[in-house]
BASE-427188 format. One record per residue (C-alpha): z, y, x; residue in three letters. Coordinates in pm, whole numbers, plus 50000, padded with zeros to 5 digits. Example, Ala and Ser with C-alpha at 12.3 -4.5 7.8 and 13.67 -1.06 7.14 Angstrom:
2
507804955051230ALA;507144989451367SER;
END
This chain:
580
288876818335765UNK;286146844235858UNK;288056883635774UNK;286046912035784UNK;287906946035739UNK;285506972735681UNK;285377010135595UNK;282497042935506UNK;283207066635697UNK;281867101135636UNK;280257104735938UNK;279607086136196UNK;281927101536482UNK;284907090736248UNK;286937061836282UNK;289187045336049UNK;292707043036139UNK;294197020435839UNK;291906987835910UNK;292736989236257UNK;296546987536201UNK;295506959535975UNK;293756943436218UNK;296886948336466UNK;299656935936261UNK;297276901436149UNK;295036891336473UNK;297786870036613UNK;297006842236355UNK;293836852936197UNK;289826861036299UNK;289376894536217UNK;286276917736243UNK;285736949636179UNK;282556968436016UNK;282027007136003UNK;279597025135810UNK;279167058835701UNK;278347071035314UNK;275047082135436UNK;274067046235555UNK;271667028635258UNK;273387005535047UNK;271366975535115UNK;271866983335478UNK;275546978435483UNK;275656946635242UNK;272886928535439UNK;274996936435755UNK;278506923435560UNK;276436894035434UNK;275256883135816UNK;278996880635878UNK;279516855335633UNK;283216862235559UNK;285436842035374UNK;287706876535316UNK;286486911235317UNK;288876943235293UNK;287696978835204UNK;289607011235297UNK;289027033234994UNK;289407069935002UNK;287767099334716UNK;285227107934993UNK;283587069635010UNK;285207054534655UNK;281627052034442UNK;279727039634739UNK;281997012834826UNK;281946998034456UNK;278016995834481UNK;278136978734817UNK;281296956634660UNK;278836951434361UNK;276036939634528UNK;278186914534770UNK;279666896934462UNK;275966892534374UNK;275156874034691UNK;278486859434818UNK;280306852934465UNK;283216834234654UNK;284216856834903UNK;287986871234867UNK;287286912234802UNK;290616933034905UNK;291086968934833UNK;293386992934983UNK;294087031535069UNK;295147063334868UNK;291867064634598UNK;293077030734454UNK;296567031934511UNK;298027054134225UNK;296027036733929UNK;295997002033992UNK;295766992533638UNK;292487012533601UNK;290756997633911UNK;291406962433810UNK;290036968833455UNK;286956987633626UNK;286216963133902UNK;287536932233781UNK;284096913933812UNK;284136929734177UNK;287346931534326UNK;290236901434357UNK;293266922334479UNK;293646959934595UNK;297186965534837UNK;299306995934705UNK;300647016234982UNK;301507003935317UNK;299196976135387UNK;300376958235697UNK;302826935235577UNK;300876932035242UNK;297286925835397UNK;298926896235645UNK;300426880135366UNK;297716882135133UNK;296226860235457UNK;298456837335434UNK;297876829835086UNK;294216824035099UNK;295486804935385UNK;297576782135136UNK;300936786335360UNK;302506807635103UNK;302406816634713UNK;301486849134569UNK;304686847434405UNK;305876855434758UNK;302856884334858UNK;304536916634847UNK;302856951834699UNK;299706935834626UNK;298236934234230UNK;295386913834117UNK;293516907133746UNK;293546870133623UNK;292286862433254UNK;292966896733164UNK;296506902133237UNK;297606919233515UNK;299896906433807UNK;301916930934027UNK;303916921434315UNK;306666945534417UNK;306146963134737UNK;307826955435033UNK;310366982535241UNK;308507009635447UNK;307856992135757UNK;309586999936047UNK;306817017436239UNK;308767014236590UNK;307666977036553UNK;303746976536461UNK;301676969536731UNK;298976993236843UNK;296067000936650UNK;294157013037000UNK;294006984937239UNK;290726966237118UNK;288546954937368UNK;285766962137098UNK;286407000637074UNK;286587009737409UNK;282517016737518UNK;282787042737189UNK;286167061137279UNK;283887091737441UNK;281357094937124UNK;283987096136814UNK;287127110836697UNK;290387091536789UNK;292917092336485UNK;296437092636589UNK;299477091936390UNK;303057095036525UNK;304727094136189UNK;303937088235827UNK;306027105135511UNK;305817143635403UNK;308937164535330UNK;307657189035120UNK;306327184134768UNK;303267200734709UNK;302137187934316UNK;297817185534474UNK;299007163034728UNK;299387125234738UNK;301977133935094UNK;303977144834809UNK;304727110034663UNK;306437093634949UNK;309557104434995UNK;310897111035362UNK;309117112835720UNK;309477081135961UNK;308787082936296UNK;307057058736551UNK;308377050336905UNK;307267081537147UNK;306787062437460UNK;304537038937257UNK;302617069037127UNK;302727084237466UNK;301107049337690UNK;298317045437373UNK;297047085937446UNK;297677073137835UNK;295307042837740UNK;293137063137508UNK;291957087537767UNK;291637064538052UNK;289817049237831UNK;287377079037771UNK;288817095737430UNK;288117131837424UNK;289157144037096UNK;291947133236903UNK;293117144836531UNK;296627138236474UNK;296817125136119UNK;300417138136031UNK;301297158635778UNK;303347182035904UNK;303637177436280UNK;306087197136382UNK;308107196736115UNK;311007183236368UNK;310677211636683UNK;312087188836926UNK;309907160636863UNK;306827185136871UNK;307697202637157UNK;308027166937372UNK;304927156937211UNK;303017191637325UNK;304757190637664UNK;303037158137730UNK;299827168637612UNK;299867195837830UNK;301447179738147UNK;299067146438133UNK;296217154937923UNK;292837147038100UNK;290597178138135UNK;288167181437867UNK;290567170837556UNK;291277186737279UNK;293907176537058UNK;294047189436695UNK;296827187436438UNK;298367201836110UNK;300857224936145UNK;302977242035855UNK;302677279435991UNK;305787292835810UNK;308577271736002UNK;306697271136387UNK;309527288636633UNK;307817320736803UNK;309387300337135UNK;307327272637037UNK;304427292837016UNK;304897315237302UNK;305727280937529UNK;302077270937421UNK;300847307537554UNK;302297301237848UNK;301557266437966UNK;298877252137764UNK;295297253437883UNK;292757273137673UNK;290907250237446UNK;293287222937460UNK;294787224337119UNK;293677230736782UNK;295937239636442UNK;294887234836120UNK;297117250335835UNK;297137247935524UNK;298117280835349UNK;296017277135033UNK;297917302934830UNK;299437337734898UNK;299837341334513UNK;304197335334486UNK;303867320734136UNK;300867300434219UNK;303357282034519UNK;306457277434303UNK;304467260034005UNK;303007233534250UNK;306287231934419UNK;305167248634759UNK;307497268934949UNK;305647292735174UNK;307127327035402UNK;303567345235396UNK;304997368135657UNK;306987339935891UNK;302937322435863UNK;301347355435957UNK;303857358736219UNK;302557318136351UNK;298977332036309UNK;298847358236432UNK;301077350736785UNK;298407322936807UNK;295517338736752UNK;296857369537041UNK;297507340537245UNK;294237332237282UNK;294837297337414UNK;294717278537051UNK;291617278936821UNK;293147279936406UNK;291687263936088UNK;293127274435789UNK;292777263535440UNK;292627278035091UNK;292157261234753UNK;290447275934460UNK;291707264834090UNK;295557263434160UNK;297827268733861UNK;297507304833742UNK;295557318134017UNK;292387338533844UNK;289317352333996UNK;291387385034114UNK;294617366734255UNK;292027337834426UNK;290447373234592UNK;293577387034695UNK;294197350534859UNK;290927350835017UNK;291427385835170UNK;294937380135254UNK;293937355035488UNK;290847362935611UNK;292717391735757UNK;294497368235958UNK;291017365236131UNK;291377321736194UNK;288617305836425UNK;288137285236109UNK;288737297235717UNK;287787265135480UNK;287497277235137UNK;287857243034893UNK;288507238134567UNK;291287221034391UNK;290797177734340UNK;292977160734119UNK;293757132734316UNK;295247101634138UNK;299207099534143UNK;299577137434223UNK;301837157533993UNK;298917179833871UNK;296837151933766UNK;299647140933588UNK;300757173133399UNK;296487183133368UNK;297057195733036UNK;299927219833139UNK;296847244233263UNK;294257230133064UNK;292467216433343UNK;289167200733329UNK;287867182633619UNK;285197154633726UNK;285627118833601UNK;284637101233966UNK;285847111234258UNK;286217133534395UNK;287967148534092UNK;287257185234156UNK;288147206833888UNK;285357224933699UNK;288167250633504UNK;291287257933367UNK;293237285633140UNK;292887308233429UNK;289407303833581UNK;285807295933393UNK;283397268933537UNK;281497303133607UNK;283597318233806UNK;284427287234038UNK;280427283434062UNK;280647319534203UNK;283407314334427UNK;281377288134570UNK;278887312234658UNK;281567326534860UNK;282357291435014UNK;278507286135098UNK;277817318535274UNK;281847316735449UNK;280877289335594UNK;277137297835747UNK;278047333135882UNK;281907331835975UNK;282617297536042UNK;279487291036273UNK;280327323436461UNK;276857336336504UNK;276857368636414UNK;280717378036456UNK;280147413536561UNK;277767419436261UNK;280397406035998UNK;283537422336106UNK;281147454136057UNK;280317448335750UNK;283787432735651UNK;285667461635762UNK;283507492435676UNK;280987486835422UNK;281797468135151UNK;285187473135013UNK;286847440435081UNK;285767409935292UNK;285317391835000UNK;283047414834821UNK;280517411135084UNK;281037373735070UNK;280557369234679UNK;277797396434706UNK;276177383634973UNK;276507346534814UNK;275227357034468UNK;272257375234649UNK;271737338534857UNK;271977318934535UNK;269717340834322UNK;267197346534607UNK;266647306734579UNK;267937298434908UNK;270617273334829UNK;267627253534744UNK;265807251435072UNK;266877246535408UNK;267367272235702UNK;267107277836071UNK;269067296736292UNK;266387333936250UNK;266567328135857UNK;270207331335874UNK;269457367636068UNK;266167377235821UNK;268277369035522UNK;271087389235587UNK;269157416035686UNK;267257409535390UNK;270397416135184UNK;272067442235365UNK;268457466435307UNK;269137456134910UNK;272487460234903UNK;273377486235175UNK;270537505935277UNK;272837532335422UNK;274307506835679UNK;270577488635772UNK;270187508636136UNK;273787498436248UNK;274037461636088UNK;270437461736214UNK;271737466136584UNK;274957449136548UNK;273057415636418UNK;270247421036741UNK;273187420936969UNK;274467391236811UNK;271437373236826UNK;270947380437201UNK;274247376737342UNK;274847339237170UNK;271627327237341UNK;272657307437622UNK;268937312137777UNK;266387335837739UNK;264847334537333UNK;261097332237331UNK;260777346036961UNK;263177369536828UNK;263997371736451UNK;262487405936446UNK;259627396436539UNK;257057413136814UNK;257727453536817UNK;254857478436999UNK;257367490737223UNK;256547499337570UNK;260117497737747UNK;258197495038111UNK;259617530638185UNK;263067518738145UNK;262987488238337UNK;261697515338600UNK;264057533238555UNK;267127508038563UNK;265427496738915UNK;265517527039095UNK;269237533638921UNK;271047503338769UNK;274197521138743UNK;272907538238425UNK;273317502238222UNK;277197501238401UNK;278557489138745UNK;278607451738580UNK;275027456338573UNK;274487475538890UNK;276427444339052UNK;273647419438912UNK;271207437039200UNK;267867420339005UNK;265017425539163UNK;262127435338948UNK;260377399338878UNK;264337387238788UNK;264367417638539UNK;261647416638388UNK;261937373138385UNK;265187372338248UNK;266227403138049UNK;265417410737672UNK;265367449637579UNK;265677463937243UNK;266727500837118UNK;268377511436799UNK;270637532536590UNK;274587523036741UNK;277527538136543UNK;279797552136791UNK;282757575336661UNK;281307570436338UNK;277667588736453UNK;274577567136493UNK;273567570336879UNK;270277563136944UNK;271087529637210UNK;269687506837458UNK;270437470337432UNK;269837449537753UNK;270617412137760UNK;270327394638099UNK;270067354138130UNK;271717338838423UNK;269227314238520UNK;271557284038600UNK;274737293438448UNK;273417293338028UNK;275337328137938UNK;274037360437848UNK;275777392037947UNK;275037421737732UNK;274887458137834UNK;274537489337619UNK;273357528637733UNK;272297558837516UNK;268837567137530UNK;269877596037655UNK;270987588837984UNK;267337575938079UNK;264717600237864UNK;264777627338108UNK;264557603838435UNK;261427587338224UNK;260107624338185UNK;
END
């Protein structure tokens, strides 16, 4: 019997955790393969590929990000193999059984609620004819209409399942994709958007058999791992083993990113990970989502703002960990003013990262379920994002997504970092004023329409900012130069400005007969004048310093071999009457 497990993955440096503990707890007795894809992959593509396997059983790993592609490609296989065994499992199918069956009853045979290990083997070893279904636990199926549910079994003791990471087949693509870890499954909070919120509990697997699979992992040539739990250090012991390994026998090179609840991290904890862990090795992603109170206790979410600041912002000093943290748009009672208070709240917090979503009402959770509560309207497919509710119009989430779109291009990307905490912090009122302006000016302009390179992002600001801000153009204008230079790791041929008819000669002459005027960082470079000339770029413009535009020079010099720029900055000034 011929199994093929198989899963779209959103991108291609993904990989899919749940069919390989399938794969695990079943290869003993069975022939298993299994078949990644992403969402982006045509159709046909991925069921000619299924159909050269010629299973006998195939088993999909369904999620809201790949739901709608994997019933076409389920569609079409039915169409071409019309006796092969179609099994359906993960979270997007999990919490409505009754309505997949009736939806895909021409297309899919059985889905697996839950836990699929024990489930998925046995469902083996009834196409297998050694059992009945009678005795298949948590699996449901449609025949002549009616519906038949088998009870799921108990949580599986996850000290026993074998390891998901030790296939000979996975090894010569460790290096190129993310490695998905988990070292427990269960969430003890109860956050109503959630589907973490239905199981009750946290279980935890064996830490020496976590500990020899990283061993294995990076010996094997995995570089970045995501830890998949929901709240990892929601036990501090357990995290602070698990960090002190990282740290102690991590190869150089990895970077290890989890989710952390900000609000209950011990400042020990934190200040331990200042102290001993290497820059760059970890990553935190946290979920704050809220700062409204209300907002929190109506989807059951107990956050201390200030202990999470506190997490953030001993992190962030720290300097050692980089911080993604999370907001959703279109909880219950949070309006276009508290959402903005949210938004500023934690943009203050200045994360590496700030993901602005919006709210998904994800089968099973307790907002789905009480949707009326807030009059909430939302999509009919997945993935079930909301499009209002009694507290926010479809037009203002459409602006806040103008927020979202322009968050993510000039903060997240970190081009122009300098620029924005300008024009953040002293010209428009709030951070996200110059967001939604700045993303209404984007969207109206046409520009969500059309693609960009890196100088559009630069000529459309600047675009905006000369609208918008005129009074702030000459020092936003030298702010986003400097930005543009120093992230270069090599010398730019075209600038965004474009060619000026400035002849700078008599500086360079100057800086050659007295390189101390650009700083004794500079001075120390000793470039002779073909290295100067080669591998600098300089520009002049209006600088604000003490809140008085200086009239500046803006020198950016190119290591030749090491890809960095260093930047240097001197009033005009200090060279006019040496030029004279």
């Amino acid at each position: 019997m011929k199994t093929v497990l198989a899963s779209l993955n959103a991108k291609y440096i993904h990989t899919n955790l749940a069919i390989r503990y399938l794969k695990a707890a079943a290869e003993n007795e069975y022939d298993i393969e299994l078949a990644e894809y992403t969402i982006n992959d045509p159709i046909l593509n991925i069921t000619g590929d299924l159909y050269a396997k010629k299973p006998d059983v195939i088993g999909f790993s369904c999620y809201i990000w790949n739901i709608e592609e994997t019933i076409q490609v389920i569609g079409m296989l039915k169409k071409i193999l019309p006796d092969v065994k179609v099994i359906l499992g993960g979270p997007e199918v999990t919490y409505d059984v009754h309505y997949w069956l009736n939806r895909l009853q021409d297309h899919a045979d059985f889905i697996v609620i839950g836990e699929g290990e024990k489930t998925f083997k046995e469902l083996l070893d009834y196409f297998s004819g050694t059992i009945e279904f009678s005795d298949v636990h948590g699996a449901a199926s449609l025949l002549e209409g009616k519906m038949h549910l088998r009870p799921q079994p108990a949580k599986a003791d996850l000290k026993t399942l074998p390891s998901p990471f030790r296939f000979e087949e996975d090894q010569s693509s460790l290096g190129k994709r993310i490695t998905y870890i988990e070292t427990s499954r269960g969430c003890p909070f109860q956050c109503q958007f959630c589907l973490s919120s239905i199981e009750v509990g946290v279980r935890y697997f064996d830490r020496e058999a976590v500990k020899a699979d990283i061993r294995y992992l990076m010996e094997n040539g995995a570089r970045v791992f995501k830890f998949v739990d929901r709240t990892f250090n929601i036990s501090r012991s357990y995290a602070m083993e698990m960090f002190e390994f990282l740290i102690e026998e991590h190869v150089p090179g990895t970077v290890f990113q989890f989710e952390i609840t900000g609000d209950i991290m011990r400042p020990e904890v934190i200040q331990y990970l200042n102290d001993h862990a290497p820059a760059g090795l970890f990553r935190f992603e946290i979920g704050v989502q809220s700062t409204n109170d209300h907002t929190n206790e109506l989807v059951k979410r107990k956050q201390n703002f200030e202990k999470l600041k506190r997490t953030v912002t001993m992190v962030r000093d720290g300097g050692k960990i980089a911080q993604h943290l999370d907001l959703i748009a279109g909880l219950p009672e949070e309006n276009y003013a508290s959402f903005k208070q949210t938004f500023n709240d934690v943009y203050e917090l200045e994360p590496e990262e700030l993901q602005l979503g919006f709210l998904k009402m994800l089968r099973g959770t307790g907002l789905r379920i009480n949707a009326a509560d807030h009059d909430y309207i939302y999509m009919d497919h997945a993935p079930y994002e909301i499009l209002s509710n009694n507290q926010l119009t479809f037009d203002e989430i459409l602006r806040i997504k103008q927020v979202e779109d322009v968050l993510e291009k000039y903060w997240n990307d970190h081009r122009l970092d300098e620029t924005i905490a300008y024009l953040t912090g002293e010209v428009f009122d709030t951070p996200f004023d110059f967001y939604q302006d700045f993303g209404t000016y984007w969207d109206e302009s046409g520009w969500s329409r059309i693609g960009h390179q890196l100088e559009d992002l630069f000529k459309r600001l600047y675009q905006f900012i000369k609208a918008y801000k005129p009074e702030a153009l000459e020092n936003t204008t030298y702010l986003m130069k400097k930005d543009y230079l120093k992230n270069h790791k090599f010398k730019p041929r075209k600038a965004w400005w474009g060619k000026e008819d400035k002849n700078l000669s008599s500086v360079y002459d100057v800086l050659l007969t007295d390189p101390s005027i650009a700083g004794e960082a500079f001075s120390a470079l000793n470039l002779k004048q073909k290295e100067l000339y080669k591998h600098t770029v300089l520009e002049e413009g209006l600088k604000l310093t003490d809140g008085e535009p200086v009239s500046t020079y803006l020198l950016a010099y190119y290591h030749p071999k090491k890809g960095i720029a260093s930047i240097f900055e001197f009033p005009k000034t200090s060279v006019q009457h040496l030029i004279s």
